[in-house]
C-alpha positions as CSV (number, residue, x, y, z in Angstrom):
1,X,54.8,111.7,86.0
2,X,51.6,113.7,86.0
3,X,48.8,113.0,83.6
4,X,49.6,116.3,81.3
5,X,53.0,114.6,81.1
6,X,51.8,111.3,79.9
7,X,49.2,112.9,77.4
8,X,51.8,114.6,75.3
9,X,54.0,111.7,75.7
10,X,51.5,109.7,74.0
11,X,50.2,112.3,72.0
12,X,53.8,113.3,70.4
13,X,54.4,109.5,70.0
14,X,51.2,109.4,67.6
15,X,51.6,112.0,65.5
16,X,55.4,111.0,64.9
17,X,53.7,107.8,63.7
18,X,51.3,109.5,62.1
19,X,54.2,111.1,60.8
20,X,56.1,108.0,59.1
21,X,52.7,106.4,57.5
22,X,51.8,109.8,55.5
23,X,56.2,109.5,54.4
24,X,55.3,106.7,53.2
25,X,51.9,107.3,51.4
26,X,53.4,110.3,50.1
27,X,56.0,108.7,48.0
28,X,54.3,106.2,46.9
29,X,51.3,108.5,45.9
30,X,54.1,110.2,43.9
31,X,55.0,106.9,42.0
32,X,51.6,106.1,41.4
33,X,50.9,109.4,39.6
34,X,54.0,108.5,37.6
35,X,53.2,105.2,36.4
36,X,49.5,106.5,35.4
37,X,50.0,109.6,34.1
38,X,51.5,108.4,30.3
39,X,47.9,106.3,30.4
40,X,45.3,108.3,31.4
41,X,46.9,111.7,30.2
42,X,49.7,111.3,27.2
43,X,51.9,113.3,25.7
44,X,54.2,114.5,28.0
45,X,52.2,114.3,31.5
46,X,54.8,111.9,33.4
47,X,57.4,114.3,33.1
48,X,54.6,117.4,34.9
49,X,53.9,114.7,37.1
50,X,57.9,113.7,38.3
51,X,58.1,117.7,38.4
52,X,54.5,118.6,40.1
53,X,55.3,115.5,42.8
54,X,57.9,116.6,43.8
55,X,57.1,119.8,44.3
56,X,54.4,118.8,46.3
57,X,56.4,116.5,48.7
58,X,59.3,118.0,49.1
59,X,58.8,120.1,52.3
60,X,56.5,117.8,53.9
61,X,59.2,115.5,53.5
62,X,62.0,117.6,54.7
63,X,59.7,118.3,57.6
64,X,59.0,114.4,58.8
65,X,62.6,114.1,58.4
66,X,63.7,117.0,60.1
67,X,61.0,117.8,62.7
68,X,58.4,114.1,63.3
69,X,55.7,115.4,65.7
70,X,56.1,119.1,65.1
71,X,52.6,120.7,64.5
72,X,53.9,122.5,61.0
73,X,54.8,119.2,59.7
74,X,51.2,118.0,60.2
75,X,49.6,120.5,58.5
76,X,52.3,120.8,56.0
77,X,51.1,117.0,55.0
78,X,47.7,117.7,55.3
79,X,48.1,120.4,52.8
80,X,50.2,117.7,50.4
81,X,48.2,115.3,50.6
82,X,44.7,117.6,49.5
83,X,47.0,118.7,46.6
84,X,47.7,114.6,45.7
85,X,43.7,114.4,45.6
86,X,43.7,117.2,43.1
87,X,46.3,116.0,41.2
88,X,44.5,112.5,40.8
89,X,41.0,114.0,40.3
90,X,43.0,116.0,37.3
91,X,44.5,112.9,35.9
92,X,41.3,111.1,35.7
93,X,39.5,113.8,34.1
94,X,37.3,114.7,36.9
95,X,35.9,111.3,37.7
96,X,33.4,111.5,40.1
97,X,35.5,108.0,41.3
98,X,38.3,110.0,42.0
99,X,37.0,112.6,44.7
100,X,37.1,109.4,46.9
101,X,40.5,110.3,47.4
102,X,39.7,113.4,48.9
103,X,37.4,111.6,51.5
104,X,40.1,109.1,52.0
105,X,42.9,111.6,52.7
106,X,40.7,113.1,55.0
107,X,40.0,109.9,57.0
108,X,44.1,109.1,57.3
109,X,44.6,112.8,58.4
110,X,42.5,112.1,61.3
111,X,44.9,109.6,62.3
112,X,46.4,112.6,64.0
113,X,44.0,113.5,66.1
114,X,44.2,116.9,66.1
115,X,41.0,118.1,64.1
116,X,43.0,121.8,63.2
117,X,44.6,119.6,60.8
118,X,42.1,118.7,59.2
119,X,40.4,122.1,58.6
120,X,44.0,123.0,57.3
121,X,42.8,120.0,54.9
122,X,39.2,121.5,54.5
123,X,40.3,124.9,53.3
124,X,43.1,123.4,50.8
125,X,40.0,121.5,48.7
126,X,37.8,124.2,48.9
127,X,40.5,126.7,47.4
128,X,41.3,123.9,45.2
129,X,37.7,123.5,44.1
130,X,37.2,127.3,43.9
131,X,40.2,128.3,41.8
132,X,39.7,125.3,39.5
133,X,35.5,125.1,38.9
134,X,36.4,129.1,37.8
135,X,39.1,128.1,35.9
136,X,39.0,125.3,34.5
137,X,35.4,123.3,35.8
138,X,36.4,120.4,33.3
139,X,39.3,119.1,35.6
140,X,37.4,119.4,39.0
141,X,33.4,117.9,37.7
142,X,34.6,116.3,34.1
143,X,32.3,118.8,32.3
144,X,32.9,122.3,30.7
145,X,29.6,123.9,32.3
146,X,29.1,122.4,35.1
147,X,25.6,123.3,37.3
148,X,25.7,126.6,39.8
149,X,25.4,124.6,42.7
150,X,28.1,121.3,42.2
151,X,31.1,123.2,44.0
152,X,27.9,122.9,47.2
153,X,27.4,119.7,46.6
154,X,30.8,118.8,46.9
155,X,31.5,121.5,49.7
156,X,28.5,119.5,51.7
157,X,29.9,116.0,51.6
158,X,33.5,117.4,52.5
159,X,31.9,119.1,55.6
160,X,30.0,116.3,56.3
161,X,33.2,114.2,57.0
162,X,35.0,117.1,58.4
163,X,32.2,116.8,61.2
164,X,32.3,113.4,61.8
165,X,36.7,113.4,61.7
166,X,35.8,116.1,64.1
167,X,34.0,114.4,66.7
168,X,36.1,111.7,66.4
169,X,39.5,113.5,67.3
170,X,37.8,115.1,70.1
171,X,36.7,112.1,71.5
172,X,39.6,110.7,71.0
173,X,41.7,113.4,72.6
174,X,39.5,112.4,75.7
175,X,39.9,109.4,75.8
176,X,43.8,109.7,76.1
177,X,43.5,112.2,78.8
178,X,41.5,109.8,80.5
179,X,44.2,107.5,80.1
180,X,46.7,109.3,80.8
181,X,45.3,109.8,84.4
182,X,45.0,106.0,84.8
183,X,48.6,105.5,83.5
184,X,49.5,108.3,86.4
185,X,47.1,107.2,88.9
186,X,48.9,103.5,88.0
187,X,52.3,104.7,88.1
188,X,51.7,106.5,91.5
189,X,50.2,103.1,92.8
190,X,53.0,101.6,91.8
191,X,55.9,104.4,92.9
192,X,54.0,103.9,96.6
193,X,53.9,100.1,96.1
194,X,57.4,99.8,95.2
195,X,58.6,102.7,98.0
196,X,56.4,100.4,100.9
197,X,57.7,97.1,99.4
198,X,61.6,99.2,99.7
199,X,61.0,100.1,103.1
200,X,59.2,96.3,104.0
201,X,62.7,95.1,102.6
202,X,64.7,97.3,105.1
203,X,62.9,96.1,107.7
204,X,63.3,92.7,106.9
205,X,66.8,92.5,106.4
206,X,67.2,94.8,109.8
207,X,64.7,92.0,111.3
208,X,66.8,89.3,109.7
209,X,70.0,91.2,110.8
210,X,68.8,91.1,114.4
211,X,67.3,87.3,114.1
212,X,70.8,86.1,112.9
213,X,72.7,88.3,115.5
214,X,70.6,86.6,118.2
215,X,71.2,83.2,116.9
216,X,74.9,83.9,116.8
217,X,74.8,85.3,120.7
218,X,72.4,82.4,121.3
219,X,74.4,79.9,120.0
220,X,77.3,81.2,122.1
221,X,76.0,81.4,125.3
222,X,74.6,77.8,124.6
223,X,78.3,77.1,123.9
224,X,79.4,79.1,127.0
225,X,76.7,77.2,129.0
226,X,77.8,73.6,128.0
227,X,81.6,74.8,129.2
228,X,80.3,75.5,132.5
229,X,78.7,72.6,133.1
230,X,81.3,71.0,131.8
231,X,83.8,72.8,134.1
232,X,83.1,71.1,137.0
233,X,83.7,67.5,135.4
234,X,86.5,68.6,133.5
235,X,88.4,70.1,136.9
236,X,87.8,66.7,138.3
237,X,89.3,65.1,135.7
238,X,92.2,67.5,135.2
239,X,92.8,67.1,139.3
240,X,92.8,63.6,139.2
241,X,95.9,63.0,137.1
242,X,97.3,66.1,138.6
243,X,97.4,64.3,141.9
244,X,98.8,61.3,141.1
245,X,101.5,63.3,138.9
246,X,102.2,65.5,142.7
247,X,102.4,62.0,144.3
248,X,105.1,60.9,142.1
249,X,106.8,64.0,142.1
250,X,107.2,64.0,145.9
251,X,108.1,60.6,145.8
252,X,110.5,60.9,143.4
253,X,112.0,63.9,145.4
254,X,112.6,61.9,148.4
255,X,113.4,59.0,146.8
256,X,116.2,60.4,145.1
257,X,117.4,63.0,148.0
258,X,117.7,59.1,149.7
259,X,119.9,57.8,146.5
260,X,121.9,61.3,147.0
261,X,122.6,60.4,150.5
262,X,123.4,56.8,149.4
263,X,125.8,57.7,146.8
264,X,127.6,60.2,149.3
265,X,128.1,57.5,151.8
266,X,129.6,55.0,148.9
267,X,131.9,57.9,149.0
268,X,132.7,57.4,153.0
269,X,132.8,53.9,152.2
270,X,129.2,53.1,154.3
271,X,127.7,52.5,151.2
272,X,126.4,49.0,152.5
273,X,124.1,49.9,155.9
274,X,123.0,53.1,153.9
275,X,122.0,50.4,150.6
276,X,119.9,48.9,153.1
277,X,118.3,51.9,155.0
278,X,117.5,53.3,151.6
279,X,116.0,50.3,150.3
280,X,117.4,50.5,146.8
281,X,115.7,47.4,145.6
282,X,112.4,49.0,146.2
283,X,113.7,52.1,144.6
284,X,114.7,51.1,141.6
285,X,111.4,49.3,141.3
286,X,109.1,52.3,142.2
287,X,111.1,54.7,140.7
288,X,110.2,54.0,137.0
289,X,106.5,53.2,137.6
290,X,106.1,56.9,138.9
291,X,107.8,58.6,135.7
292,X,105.5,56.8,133.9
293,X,102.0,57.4,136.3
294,X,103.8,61.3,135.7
295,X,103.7,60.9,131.9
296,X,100.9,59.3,132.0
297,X,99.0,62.0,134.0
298,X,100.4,64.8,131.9
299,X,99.2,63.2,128.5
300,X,95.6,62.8,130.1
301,X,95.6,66.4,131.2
302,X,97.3,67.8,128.2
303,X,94.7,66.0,125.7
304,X,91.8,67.4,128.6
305,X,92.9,71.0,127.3
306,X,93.8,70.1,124.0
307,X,89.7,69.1,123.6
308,X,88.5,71.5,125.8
309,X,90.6,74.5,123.8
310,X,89.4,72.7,120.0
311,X,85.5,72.8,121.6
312,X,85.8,76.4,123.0
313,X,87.5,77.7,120.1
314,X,86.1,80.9,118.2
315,X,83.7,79.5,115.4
316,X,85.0,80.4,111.7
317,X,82.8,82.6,109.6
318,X,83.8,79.9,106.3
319,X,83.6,76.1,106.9
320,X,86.8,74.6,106.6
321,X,87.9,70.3,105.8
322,X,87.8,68.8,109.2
323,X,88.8,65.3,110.0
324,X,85.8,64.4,112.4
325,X,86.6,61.3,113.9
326,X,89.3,63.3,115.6
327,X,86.4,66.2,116.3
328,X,84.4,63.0,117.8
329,X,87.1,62.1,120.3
330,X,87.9,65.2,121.2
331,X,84.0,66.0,122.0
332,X,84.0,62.2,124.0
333,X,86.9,63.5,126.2
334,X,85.7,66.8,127.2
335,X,82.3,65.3,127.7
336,X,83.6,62.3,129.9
337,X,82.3,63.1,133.4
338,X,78.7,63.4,132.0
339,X,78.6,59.6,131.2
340,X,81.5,58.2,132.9
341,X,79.4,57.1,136.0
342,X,76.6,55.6,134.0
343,X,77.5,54.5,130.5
344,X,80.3,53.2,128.9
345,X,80.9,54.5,125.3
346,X,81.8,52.2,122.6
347,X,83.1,53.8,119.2
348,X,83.6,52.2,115.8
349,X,85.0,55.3,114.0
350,X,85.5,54.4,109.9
351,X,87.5,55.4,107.5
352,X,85.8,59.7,106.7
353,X,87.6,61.9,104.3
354,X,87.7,65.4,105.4
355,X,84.3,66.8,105.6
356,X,83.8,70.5,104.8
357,X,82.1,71.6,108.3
358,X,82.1,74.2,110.8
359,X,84.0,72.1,113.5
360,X,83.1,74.0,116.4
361,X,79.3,73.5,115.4
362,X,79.7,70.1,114.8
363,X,81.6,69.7,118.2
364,X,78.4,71.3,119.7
365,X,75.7,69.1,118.2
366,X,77.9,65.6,118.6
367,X,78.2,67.1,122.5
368,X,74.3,68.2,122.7
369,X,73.4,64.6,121.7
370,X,76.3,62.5,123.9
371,X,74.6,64.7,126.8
372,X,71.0,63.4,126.2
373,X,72.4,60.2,125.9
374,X,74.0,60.3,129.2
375,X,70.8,61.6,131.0
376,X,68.7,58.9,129.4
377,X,70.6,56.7,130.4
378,X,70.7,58.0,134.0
379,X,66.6,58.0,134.3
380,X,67.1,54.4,133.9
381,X,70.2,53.1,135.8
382,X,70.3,55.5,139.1
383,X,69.9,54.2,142.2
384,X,71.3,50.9,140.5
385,X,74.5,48.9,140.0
386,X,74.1,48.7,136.3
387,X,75.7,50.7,133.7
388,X,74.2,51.8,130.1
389,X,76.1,52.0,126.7
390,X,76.5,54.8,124.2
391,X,77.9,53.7,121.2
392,X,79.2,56.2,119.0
393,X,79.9,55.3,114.5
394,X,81.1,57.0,112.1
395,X,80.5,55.8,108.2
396,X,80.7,57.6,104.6
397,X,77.1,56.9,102.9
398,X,77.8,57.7,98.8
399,X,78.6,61.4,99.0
400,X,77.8,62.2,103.0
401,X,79.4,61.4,106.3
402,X,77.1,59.6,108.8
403,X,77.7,60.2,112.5
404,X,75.5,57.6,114.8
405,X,74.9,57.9,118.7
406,X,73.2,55.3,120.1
407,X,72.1,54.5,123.9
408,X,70.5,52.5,126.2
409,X,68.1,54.8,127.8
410,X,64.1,55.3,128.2
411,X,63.8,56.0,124.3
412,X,61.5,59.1,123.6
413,X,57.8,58.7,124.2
414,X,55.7,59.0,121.1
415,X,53.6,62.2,122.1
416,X,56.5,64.7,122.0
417,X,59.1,62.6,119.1
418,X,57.3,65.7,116.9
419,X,58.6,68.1,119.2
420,X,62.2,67.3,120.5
421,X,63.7,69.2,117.8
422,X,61.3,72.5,118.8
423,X,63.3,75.5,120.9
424,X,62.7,75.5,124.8
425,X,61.2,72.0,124.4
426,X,62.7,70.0,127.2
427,X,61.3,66.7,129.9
428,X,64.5,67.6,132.3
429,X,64.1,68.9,135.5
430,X,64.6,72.5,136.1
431,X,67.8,73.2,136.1
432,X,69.2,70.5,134.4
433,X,68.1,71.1,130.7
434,X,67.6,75.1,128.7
435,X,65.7,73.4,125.7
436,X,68.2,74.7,123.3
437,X,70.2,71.0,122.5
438,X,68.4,69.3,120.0
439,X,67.2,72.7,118.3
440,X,71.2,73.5,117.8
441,X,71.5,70.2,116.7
442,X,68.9,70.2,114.0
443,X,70.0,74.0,113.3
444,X,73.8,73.1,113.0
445,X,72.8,69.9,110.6
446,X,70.1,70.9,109.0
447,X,69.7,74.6,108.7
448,X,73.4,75.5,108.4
449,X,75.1,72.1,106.3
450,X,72.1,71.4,104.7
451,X,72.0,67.9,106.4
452,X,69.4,65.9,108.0
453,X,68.9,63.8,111.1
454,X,67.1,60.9,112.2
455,X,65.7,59.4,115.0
456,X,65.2,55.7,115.7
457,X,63.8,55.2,119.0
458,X,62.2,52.6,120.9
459,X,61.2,51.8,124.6
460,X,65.1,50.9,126.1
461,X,66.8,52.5,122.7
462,X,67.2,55.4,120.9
463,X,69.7,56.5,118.2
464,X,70.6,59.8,116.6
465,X,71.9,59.8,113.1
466,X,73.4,62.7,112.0
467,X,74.0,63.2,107.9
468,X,76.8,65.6,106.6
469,X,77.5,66.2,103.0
470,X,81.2,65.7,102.3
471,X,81.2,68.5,100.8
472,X,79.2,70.9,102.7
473,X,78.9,74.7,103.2
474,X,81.5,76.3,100.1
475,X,83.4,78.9,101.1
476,X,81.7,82.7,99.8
477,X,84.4,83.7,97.4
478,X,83.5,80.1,95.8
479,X,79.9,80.7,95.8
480,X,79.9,84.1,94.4
């Protein structure tokens, strides 16, 4: 808005206040003169002074009611209110006491602001004077033959506060244009402020949009990166029972193509040198034992995929109830091969309700910190015959469910506990560790589930405990 704007804004809001005061004054001007009248001037002057009031108030009235701010309603109650001063100054007789009211009037006139009214004031007393001294002098000075020179005594004093009104509107006028440039300069400050903090904002949520877009791929190609060094260790574990499962198989096939044979000579009635060729004895024997090695292969390699599919499954934008003692075995299968040469795990899984998780996360982090226990573990027992121990709890604490990996290895020095939790922060060789683990760990429990995570470590010991609230992350509909 520009300052010319702003200074008839403010100007037009005055004189409609203006406005409203001099309603006011007006009418009760009005009820005054009727209340005094049978006093000071009996016999019949209250009813010339209903009649002459309203008279005298009726358009200014009509005009504040019909038109507040408009410049012919000012000047129609500056005129009014010079005529109430003559009315009063004719009650009283002429009182010198009573032309007060004149200088009063012209005071709340300048209320306005606007010193025309006030000349429109001015010129109403001095016709007032004028027409009356001539007339009748008694009712203006309170004397039949009043002196030459009392209408320029009074015309002085009047003039004298005219000037001094005068001044005061003008400076006043300049001070609101003054004003009103601050108020513009101000709102232009603040229309920039607001359309640099609008276009800080879209930056930032673009910047956030971005950060959260490369956490998201980061977080996936961590995933992606923990399945292919997991590959390696899961094909050896998948071929293993496949093997033994082909070995039974083809015993199985020859074994019975030997029963076949046997049956077919029972036919010929050789049964009995073919019974002992084929060994059926042994057959029998073997025979069972390698359905079961079969089964027993295809239940190992079916729960392999069964983890491997649950860990490499798409995450869910909305956390969902998951039962994580199964999540735990799930991750402890698929992660076998990283520890099964150096540690043996140990688990003491409790009774957990559901906890509302992102599973795949918490797959991640549980696998992230099995990993490091399995490395730190290895620093220690390579090149030996001895074995660690990861032990692996799960217990509900009040309202959260506490997940507890514990090992056997170095423990973490004290000069970098402050900074295992940082991003690219890792003491692995090269090649064998991105950093990223324990900083998706603490971003999974902490950041994401609002959970927190402690570290207990000592030379020879170290454990990870993992806090989840039962009821974690609510779903968005819910949280709207």
């Amino acid at each position: 808005m520009t300052p010319a704007r702003i200074f008839e804004a403010n100007l037009t809001s005055i004189h409609r206040r203006t406005d409203r005061m001099f309603a006011w004054l007006l009418v009760a001007q009005w009820g005054a003169a009727i209340v005094l009248s049978p006093f000071i001037r009996p016999f019949g002057w209250e009813i010339d002074a209903v009649v002459l009031g309203g008279a005298i108030n009726a358009a200014p009235l009509l005009l504040i009611r019909r038109r507040p701010g408009w410049w012919g309603t000012r000047h129609a109650v500056a005129m009014a209110q010079m005529l109430w001063s003559a009315v009063f100054i004719t009650l009283t007789g002429g009182r010198i006491e009573t032309h007060f009211h004149i200088f009063g009037s012209l005071a709340f006139l300048a209320f306005y602001r606007d010193w025309r009214v006030i000349a429109t004031a001015t010129l109403v007393v001095a016709a007032d004077h004028l027409a009356r001294g001539l007339a009748w002098p008694e009712s203006v000075y309170g004397i039949a033959n009043p002196a030459w020179w009392r209408f320029l005594e009074h015309a002085a004093w009047v003039a004298f506060e005219d000037v001094v009104l005068v001044c005061g509107c003008l400076r006043a006028i300049a001070d609101m244009r003054v004003v009103a440039d601050r108020e513009a300069a101000l709102a232009a400050l603040n229309h920039e402020i607001e359309r640099r903090v609008d276009a800080r904002t879209r930056e930032l949520r673009a910047a956030n949009a971005s950060r959260q877009l490369a956490e998201a791929e980061l977080r996936q190609a961590h995933k992606l990166e923990s399945v292919g060094r997991l590959a390696a260790g899961l094909a050896h574990e998948i071929n293993t029972p496949i093997q033994f499962v082909s070995d039974s198989v083809h015993f199985l096939r020859d074994a019975t193509a030997d029963l076949v044979g046997v049956v077919d000579k029972l036919d010929t009635a050789q049964g009995l040198a073919h019974e002992e060729r084929a060994d059926v004895a042994y057959l029998r024997d073997r025979i069972p034992k390698a359905f079961d090695r079969s089964l027993d292969g295809l239940h190992r390699v079916a729960a392999i995929v069964q983890s491997m599919k649950q860990f490499a499954h798409p995450d869910s934008d909305e956390a969902c109830e998951t039962d994580l003692n199964a999540a735990i075995e799930s991750t402890l299968i698929i992660a076998r091969n990283e520890y099964k040469y150096v540690a043996d795990v140990v688990t003491q899984l409790g009774e957990l309700p559901l906890v509302r998780c992102f599973p795949g996360e918490i797959n991640q982090a549980v696998l992230d910190v099995l990993v490091n226990a399995a490395h730190a573990i290895d620093d220690v027992v390579r090149g030996t015959d001895r074995r660690g121990t990861i032990a692996v709890t799960t217990a509900r604490d009040g309202d959260h469910a506490v997940i507890a990996i514990s090992d056997t290895g170095t423990g973490i020095p004290a000069d970098i506990r402050d900074r295992i939790f940082d991003p690219f922060f890792t003491t692995k060789d090269v090649g064998k560790g991105t950093g990223q683990g324990l900083a998706t760990v603490r971003s999974v429990v902490v950041d994401k589930h609002r959970g927190s995570i402690t570290v207990d470590t000592a030379p020879g010991r170290t454990t990870f405990e993992l806090r989840l609230p039962i009821d974690g992350p609510r779903p968005r509909a819910l949280a709207a």
